[in-house]
Residue frames as a rotation matrix with the C-alpha (Angstrom) as fourth column:
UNK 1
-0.726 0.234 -0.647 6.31
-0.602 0.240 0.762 -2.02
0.333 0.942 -0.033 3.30
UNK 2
-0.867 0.423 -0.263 4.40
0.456 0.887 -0.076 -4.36
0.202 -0.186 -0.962 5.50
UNK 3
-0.600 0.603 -0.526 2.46
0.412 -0.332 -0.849 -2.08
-0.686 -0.726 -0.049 7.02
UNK 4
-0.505 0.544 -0.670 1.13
-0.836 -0.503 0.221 -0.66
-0.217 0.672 0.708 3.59
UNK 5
-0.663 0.344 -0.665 0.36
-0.328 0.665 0.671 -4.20
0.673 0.663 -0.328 2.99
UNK 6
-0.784 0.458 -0.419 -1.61
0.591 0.348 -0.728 -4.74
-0.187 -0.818 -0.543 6.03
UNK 7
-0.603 0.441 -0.665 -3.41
0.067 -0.803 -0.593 -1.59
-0.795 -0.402 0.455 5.65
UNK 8
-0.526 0.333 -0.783 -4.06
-0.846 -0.110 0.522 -2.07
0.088 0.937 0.339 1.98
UNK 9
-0.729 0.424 -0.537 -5.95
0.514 0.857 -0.022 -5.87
0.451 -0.292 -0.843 3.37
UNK 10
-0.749 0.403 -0.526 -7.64
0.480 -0.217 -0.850 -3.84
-0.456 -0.889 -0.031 5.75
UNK 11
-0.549 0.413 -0.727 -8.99
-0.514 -0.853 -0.096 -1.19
-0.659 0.321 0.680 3.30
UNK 12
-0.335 -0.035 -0.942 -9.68
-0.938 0.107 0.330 -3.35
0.089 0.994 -0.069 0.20
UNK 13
0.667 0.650 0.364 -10.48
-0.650 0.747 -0.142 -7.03
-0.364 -0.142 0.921 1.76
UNK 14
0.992 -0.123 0.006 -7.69
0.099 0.766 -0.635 -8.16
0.073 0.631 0.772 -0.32
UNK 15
0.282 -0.820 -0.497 -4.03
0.369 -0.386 0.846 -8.16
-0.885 -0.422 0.194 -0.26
UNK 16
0.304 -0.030 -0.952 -2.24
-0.698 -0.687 -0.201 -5.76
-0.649 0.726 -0.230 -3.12
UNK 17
-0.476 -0.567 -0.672 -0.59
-0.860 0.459 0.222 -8.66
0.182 0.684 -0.706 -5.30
UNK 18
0.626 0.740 0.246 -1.62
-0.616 0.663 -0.426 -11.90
-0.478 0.115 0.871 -6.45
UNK 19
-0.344 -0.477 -0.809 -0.11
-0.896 0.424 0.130 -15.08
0.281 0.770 -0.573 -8.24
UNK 20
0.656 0.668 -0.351 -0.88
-0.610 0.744 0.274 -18.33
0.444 0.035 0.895 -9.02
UNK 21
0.740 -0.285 -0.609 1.78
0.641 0.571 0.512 -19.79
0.202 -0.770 0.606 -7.01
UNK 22
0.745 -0.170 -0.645 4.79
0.443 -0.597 0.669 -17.91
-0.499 -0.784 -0.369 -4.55
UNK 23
-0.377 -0.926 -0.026 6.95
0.845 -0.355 0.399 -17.08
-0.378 0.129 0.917 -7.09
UNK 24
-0.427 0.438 0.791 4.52
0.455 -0.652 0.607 -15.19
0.781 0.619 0.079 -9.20
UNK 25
0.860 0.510 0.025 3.39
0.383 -0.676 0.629 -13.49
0.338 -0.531 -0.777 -6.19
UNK 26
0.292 -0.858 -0.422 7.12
0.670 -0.131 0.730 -12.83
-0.682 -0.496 0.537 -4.98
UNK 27
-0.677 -0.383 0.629 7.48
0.731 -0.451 0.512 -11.23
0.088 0.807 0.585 -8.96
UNK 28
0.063 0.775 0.629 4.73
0.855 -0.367 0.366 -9.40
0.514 0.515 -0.686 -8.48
UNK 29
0.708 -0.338 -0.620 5.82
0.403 -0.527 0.748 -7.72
-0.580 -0.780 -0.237 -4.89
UNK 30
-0.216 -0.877 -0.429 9.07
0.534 -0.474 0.700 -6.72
-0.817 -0.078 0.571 -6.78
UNK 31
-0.865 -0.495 0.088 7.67
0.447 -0.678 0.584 -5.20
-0.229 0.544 0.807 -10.27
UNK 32
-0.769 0.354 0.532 4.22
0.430 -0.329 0.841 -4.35
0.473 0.875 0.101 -10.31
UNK 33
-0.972 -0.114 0.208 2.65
-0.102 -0.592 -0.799 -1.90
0.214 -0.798 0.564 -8.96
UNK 34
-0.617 0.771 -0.158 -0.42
0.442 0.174 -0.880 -2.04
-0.651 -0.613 -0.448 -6.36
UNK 35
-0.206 0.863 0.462 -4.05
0.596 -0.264 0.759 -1.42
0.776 0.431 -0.459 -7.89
UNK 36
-0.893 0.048 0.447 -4.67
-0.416 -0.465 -0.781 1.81
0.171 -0.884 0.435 -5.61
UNK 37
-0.902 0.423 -0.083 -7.11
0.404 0.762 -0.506 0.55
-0.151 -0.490 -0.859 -3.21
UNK 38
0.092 0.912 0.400 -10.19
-0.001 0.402 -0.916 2.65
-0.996 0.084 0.037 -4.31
UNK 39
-0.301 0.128 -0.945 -10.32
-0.913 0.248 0.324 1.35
0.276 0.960 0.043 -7.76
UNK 40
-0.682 0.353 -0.640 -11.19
0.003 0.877 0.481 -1.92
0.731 0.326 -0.600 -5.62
UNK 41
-0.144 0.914 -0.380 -13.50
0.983 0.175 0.049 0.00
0.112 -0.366 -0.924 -3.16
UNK 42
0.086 0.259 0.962 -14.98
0.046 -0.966 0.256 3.35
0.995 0.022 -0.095 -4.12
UNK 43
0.887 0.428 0.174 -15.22
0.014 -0.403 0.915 5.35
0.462 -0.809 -0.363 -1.13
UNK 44
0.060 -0.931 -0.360 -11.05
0.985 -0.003 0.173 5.09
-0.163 -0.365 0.917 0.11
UNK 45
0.808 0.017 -0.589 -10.09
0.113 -0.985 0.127 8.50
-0.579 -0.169 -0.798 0.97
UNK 46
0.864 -0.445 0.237 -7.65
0.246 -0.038 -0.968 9.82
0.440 0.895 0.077 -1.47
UNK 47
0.123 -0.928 0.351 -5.26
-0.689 -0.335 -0.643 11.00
0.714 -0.163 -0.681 0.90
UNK 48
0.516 -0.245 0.821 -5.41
-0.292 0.850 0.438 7.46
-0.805 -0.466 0.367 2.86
UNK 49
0.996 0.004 0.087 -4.60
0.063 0.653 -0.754 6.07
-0.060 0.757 0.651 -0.50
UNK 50
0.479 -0.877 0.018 -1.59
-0.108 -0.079 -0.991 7.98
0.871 0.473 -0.133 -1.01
UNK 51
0.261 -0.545 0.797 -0.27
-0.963 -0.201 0.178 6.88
0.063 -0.814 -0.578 1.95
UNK 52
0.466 -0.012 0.885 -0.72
-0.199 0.973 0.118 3.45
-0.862 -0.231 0.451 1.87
UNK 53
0.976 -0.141 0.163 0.66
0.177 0.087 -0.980 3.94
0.124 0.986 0.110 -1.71
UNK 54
0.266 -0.846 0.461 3.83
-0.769 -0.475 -0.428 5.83
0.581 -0.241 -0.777 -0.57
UNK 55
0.280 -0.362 0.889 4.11
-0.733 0.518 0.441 2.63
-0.620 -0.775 -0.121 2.40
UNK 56
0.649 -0.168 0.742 4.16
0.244 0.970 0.007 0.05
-0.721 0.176 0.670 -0.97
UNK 57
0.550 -0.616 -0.564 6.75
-0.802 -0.579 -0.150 2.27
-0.234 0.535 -0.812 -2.58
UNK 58
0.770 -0.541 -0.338 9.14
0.383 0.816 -0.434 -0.73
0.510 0.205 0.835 -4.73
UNK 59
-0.050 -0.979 0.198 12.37
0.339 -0.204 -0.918 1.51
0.939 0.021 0.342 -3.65
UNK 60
0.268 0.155 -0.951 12.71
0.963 -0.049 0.264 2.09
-0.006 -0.987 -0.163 0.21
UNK 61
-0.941 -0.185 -0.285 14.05
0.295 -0.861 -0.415 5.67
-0.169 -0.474 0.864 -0.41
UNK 62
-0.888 0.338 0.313 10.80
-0.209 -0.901 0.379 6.66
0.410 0.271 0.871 -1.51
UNK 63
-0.086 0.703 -0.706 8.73
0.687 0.555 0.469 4.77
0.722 -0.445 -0.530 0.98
UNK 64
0.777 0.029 0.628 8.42
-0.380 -0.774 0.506 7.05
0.501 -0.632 -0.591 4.63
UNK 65
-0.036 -0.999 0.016 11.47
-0.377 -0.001 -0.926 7.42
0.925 -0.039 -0.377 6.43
UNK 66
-0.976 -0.073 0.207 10.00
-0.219 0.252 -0.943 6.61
0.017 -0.965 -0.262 10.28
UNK 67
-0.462 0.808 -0.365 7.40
0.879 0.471 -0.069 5.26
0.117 -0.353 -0.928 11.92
UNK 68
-0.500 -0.043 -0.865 6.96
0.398 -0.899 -0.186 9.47
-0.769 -0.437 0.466 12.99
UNK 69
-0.757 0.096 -0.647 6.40
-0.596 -0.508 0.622 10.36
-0.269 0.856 0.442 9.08
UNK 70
-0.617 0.772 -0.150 3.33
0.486 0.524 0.700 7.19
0.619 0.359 -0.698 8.62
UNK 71
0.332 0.718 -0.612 1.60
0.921 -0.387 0.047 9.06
-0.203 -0.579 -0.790 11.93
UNK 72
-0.317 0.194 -0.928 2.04
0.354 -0.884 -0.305 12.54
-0.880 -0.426 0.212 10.98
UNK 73
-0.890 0.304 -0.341 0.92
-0.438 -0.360 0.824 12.08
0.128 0.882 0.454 7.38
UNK 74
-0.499 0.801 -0.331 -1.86
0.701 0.598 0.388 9.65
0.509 -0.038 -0.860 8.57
UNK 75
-0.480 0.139 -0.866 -2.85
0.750 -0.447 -0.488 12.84
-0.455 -0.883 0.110 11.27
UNK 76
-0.756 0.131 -0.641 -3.19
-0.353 -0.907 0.231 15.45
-0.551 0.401 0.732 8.28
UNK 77
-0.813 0.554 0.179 -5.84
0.346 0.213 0.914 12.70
0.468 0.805 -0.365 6.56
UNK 78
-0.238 0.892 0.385 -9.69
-0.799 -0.405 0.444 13.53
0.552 -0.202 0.809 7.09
């Protein structure tokens, strides 16, 4: 999950959640989902997105299972 959130800083300039103080950002991490990153910069491949999407999955089964499955879907992007 971190790593989507790193990556989603990296892409976007920003991190994926916001609040005006740490709980509301702590509520936000648990129910609401990320703005996909390009909707806040055009030009984000689409299959980067859905990766970094799939890394800020809320439920861990449906995040990637290894570190193996983030580098061999990141391998198949353009």
């Amino acid at each position: 999950y971190s790593l989507g959130a790193t990556a989603y800083c990296l892409l976007t300039g920003r991190p994926p959640f916001a609040g005006e103080n740490v709980f509301a950002l702590l509520h936000a991490h648990q129910t609401e989902p990320p703005v996909p990153p390009s909707a806040v910069r055009p030009g984000v491949p689409a299959d980067v997105e859905a990766v970094v999407l799939k890394l800020l999955a809320k439920e861990p089964a449906e995040r990637y299972g290894s570190a193996a499955e983030v580098g061999a879907a990141l391998a198949g992007c353009a």
